[in-house]
N, C-alpha and C positions, 0 to 999 in steps of 0.2 A: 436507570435511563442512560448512565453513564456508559456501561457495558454494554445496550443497545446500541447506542450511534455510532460507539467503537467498530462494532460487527458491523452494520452498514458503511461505514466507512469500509473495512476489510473488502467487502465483497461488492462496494462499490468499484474499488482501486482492481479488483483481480478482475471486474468487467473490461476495466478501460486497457488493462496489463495485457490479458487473453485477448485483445482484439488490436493492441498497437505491437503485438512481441514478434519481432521474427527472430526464427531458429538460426545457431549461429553453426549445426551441423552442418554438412554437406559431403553427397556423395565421393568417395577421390578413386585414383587407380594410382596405386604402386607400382613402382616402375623395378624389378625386380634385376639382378648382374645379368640373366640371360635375356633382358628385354621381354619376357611376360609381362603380362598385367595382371594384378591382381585387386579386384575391386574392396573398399575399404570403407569405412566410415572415419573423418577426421575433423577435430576440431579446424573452423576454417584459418585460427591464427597459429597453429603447428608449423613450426618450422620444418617440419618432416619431411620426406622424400615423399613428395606425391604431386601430383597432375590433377586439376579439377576436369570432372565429367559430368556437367547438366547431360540427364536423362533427354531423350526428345519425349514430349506428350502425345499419347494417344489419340487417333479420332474420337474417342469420347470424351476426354478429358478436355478437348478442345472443343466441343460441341456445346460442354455444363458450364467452361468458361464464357462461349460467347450468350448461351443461354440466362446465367443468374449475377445477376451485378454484384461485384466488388468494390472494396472499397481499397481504398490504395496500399493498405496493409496487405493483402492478399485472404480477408477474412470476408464471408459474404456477409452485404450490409445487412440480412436480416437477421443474421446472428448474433451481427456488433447491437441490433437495436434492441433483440430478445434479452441480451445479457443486461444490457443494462436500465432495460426495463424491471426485468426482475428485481434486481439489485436496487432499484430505487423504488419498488412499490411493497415493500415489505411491510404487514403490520404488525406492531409490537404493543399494541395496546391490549390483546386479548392476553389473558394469564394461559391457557388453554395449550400457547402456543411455545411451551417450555418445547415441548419433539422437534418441533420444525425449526426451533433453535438451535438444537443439536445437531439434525439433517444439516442445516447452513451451513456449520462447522464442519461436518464431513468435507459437503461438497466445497469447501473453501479449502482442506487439507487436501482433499485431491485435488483442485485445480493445483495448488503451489507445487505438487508431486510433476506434474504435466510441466511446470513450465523451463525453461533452459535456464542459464546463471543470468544472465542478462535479463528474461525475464524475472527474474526473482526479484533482482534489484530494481526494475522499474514498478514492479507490482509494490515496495518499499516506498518506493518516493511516492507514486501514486494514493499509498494508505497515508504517509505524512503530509502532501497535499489536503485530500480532502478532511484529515483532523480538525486542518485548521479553520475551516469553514465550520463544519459540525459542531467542533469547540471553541468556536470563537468568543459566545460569551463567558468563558470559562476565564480565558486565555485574558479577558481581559479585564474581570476583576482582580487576575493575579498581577496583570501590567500595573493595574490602578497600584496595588501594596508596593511592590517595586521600586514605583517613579518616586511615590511616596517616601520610601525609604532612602530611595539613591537623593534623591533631591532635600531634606529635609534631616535624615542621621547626621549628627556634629562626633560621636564617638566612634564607631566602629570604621575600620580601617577602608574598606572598600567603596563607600560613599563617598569618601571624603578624596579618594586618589579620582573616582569618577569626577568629581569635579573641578578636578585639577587642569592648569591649562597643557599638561602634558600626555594628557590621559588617551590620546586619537593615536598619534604614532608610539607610545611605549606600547601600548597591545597591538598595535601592529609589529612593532618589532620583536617581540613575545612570542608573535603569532606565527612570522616567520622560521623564526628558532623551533618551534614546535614542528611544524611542518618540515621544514629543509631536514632536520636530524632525524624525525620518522623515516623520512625515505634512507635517511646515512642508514639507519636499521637495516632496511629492505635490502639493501648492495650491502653489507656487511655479513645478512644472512647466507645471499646469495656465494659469496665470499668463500663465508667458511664451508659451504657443501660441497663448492667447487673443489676446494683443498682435500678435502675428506674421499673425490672420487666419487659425489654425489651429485642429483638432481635434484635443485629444492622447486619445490611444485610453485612457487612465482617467478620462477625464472622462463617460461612461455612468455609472459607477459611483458618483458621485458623487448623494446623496440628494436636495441642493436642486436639481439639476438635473432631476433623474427628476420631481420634487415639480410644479413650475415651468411642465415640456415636458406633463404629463399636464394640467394645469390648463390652458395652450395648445390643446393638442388639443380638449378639450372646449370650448372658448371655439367654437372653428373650427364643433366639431360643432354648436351652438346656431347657429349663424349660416346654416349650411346648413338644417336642420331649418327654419328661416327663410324657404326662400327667396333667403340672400344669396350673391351672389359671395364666394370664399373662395379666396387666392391658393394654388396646391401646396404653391411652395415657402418659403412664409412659415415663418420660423424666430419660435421663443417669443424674448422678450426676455433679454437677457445677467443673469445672476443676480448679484445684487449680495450679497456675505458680510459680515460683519459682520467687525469688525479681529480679530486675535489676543489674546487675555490673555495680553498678557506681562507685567502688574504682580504678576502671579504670584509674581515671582522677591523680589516688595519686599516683599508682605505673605503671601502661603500658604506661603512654603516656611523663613520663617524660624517662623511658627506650627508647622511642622507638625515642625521642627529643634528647634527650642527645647525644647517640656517634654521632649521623647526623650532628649534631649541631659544633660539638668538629670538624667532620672532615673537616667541610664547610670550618672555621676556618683557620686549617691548611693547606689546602689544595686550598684556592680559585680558581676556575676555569671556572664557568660558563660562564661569559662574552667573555674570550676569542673564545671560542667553538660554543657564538650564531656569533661572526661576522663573523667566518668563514662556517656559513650556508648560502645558499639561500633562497630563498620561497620555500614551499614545495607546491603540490599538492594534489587535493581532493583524486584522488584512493592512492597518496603515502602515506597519513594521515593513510586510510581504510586497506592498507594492513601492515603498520606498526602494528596499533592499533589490528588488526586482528593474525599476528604472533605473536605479542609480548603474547598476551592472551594465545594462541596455546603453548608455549614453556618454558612461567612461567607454567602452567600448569599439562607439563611434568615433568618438575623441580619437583614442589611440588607433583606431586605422586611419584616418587622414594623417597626420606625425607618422607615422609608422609607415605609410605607401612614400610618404614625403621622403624621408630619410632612405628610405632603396635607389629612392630613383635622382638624388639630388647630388652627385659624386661626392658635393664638398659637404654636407648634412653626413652620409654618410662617412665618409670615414676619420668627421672627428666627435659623432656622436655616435654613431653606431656601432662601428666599424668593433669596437671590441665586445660586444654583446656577440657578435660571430665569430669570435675566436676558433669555436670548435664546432665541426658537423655531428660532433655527438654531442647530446648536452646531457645534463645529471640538477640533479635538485637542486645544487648552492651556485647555478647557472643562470639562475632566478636576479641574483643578486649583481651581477657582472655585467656594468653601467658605468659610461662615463658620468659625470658629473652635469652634464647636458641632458644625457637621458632620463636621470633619476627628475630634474627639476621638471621636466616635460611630462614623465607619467604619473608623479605623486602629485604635480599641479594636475595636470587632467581629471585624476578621481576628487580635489576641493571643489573643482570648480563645477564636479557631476553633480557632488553631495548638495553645493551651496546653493545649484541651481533651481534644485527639487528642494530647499528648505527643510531637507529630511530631521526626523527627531531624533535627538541624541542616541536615543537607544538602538536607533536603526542604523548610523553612522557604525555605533562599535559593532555591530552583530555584522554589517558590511567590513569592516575592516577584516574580523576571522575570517570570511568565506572570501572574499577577494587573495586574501595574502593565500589561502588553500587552493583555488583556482588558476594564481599563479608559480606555485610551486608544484602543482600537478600537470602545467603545459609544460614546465621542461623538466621533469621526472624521468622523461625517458622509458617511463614503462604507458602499457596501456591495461589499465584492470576494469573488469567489467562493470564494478558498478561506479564510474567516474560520469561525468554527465555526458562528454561525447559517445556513448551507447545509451545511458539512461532517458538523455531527453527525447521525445518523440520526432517524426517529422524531418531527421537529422540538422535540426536548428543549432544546435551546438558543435563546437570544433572542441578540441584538445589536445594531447600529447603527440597521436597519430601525423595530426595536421602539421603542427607545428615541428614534430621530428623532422617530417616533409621541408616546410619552410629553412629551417636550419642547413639540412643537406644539399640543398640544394638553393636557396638563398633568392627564392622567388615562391609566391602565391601565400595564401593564409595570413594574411597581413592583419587580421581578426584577432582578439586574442580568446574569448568565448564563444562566441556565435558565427554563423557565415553566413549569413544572410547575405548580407552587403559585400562580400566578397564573388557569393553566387551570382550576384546583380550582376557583376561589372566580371565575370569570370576567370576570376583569380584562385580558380580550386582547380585541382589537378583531374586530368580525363581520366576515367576508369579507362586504362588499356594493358594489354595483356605483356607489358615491360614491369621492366625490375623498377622502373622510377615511379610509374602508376600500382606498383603494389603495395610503396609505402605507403597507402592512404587508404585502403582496402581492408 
């Protein structure tokens, strides 16, 4: 049974994948030394020499559009309804139906063949979404042993540091460390290829490059537009980064240690607050972890619009979090001692307000401290949530590069809802400043 609801899970998630995924190809034309065109396919975030060209659509194409409803995906709704019709009316109780089990599997390895990277990774989240539903009661006899264990082991090491009253910010600062130095990986890869006379295949992904190559490109197109000779294969200039904040470790992280530390202290309370919990649940986990994100969020865009617009907010709590228009992962970290009280108060006061359960608080600690260290990474990889989540409800690194460079809009740190409200996201337009966000 277990392996059934797996597979409908699967082919549930590749219904919702196939009908929320848009292609991230798109036709381009090359602009060639002698001003030919030559028509191309390119990835859309290529820093490469090219020009987009939307096809114009045909009168029939425009006939079947205004003819058969779509749904805002660009998929017709009776497709998006047939898949997932399918997908959710499967029987698995007849033994008989070992083939059609197999068939499933085909046709689930050919859809993931069909879909782009981006879909790939959404059809990923989409199959780890619906698990947790399908296995929920799994999920939550295993919470039951857990809670069990974390709340109740007097011997083993890791019960006993969970309930310690220092146990919320050391794994967040753990968490940090894990994160900031993966990405030191990623720039160090990129590093040494560059040394070597190489292209290492994440370095597209990477923002100041995309930023840099597009600015290149249009230099080219000015030149032509001119009149000038313009080499093919002239490559834009090597991107120079700004060093690493690692003095990090001498003044942010004893700031942000210190009063925690002093208040643990004084204040001990932790222990008493796990006995008086029960086990929690897999959706109670999901929708803690899910509002708490949602409501720090809000938090930090009001602080966070306050402090741009307020000169003197700004430049003795802000001001040095902008030091630089490029940012890099240990950028995360680079806070006055105003800001740090203001963002790390914002997520207590998220956690305190929702009464979330301990277990949900630390599971929130890792993906928070990773959603912040991937808004100013600098790079954009397809499966981060500003591509994966649907509906473009999510912001990230893109956004935020935005924000940094320019020192206006994105004032979000996850979402943009509330930015799109009040219209603080950049216009899609055909400038170098509307491409950073494209």
């Amino acid at each position: 049974m277990k392996g059934q609801s797996l597979l409908t899970s699967c082919l549930f998630a590749v219904a919702l994948t196939d009908a929320f995924t848009t292609h991230n190809f798109r036709p381009t034309v090359t602009l060639s030394r002698h001003g030919r065109a030559e028509s191309t396919s390119r990835i859309s975030t290529s820093p490469a020499l090219y020009m987009s060209a939307s096809p114009s659509p045909s009168s029939d194409d425009m006939n079947m559009k205004s003819s058969t409803p779509r749904n805002i995906f660009g998929r017709s709704s009776a497709r998006f309804k047939s898949a997932i019709a399918s997908s959710a009316s499967m029987n698995f109780n007849n033994a008989s139906n070992s083939k059609s089990h197999k068939s499933l599997l085909v046709t689930l390895f050919q859809k993931l063949m069909h879909l782009d990277e981006v879909g790939k990774w959404r059809m990923a989240a989409a199959t780890f979404i619906t698990s947790i539903f399908a296995f929920s009661p799994q999920l939550d006899k295993g919470l039951i042993k857990l809670w069990s264990w974390l709340k109740h082991d007097t011997t083993a090491l890791l019960p006993r540091i969970f309930r310690h009253d220092h146990w919320e910010w050391v794994l967040a600062v753990w968490a940090f460390f894990f994160w900031i130095h993966g990405y030191w990986l990623v720039d160090r890869s990129i590093a040494k290829a560059d040394a070597k006379g190489q292209t290492h295949r994440w370095k597209k992904y990477r923002l100041q490059d995309q930023y840099e190559g597009e600015r290149h490109r249009r230099m080219q197109v000015r030149r032509l537009e001119r009149g000038q000779d313009v080499e093919e294969e002239e490559k834009p200039p090597p991107t120079e980064q700004h060093k690493w904040n690692l003095g990090f470790w001498i003044f942010e992280l004893p700031l942000y240690c210190l009063p925690l530390y002093i208040w643990d202290v004084m204040d001990p309370r932790r222990a008493p607050k796990i006995a008086a919990w029960g086990a929690p649940t897999a959706l109670g986990v999901a929708k803690d972890v899910t509002s708490a994100l949602l409501l720090y969020d809000l938090g930090f865009f009001v602080c966070h619009f306050l402090m741009h617009k307020i000169p003197f907010l700004y430049k003795y709590a802000h001001a040095k979090h902008h030091k630089t228009k490029e940012v890099r992962a240990s950028d995360i970290v680079r806070l006055s001692f105003v800001e740090e009280i203001v963002d790390v108060g914002i997520s207590i006061v998220a956690l305190n307000t929702l009464k979330a359960h301990p277990i949900s608080r630390s599971i929130y600690n890792v993906i928070i401290t990773f959603l912040l260290t991937e808004l100013h990474s600098g790079y954009a990889f397809p499966w981060t949530p500003q591509f994966v989540v649907p509906f473009g409800l999510a912001t990230g690194s893109k956004g935020h590069h935005y924000h940094h460079r320019y020192g206006v809009h994105y004032y979000q740190k996850f979402f943009c809802h509330v930015d799109k409200l009040f219209g603080f996201v950049q216009k899609k337009d055909k400038s170098l400043k509307g491409f950073s966000v494209q």
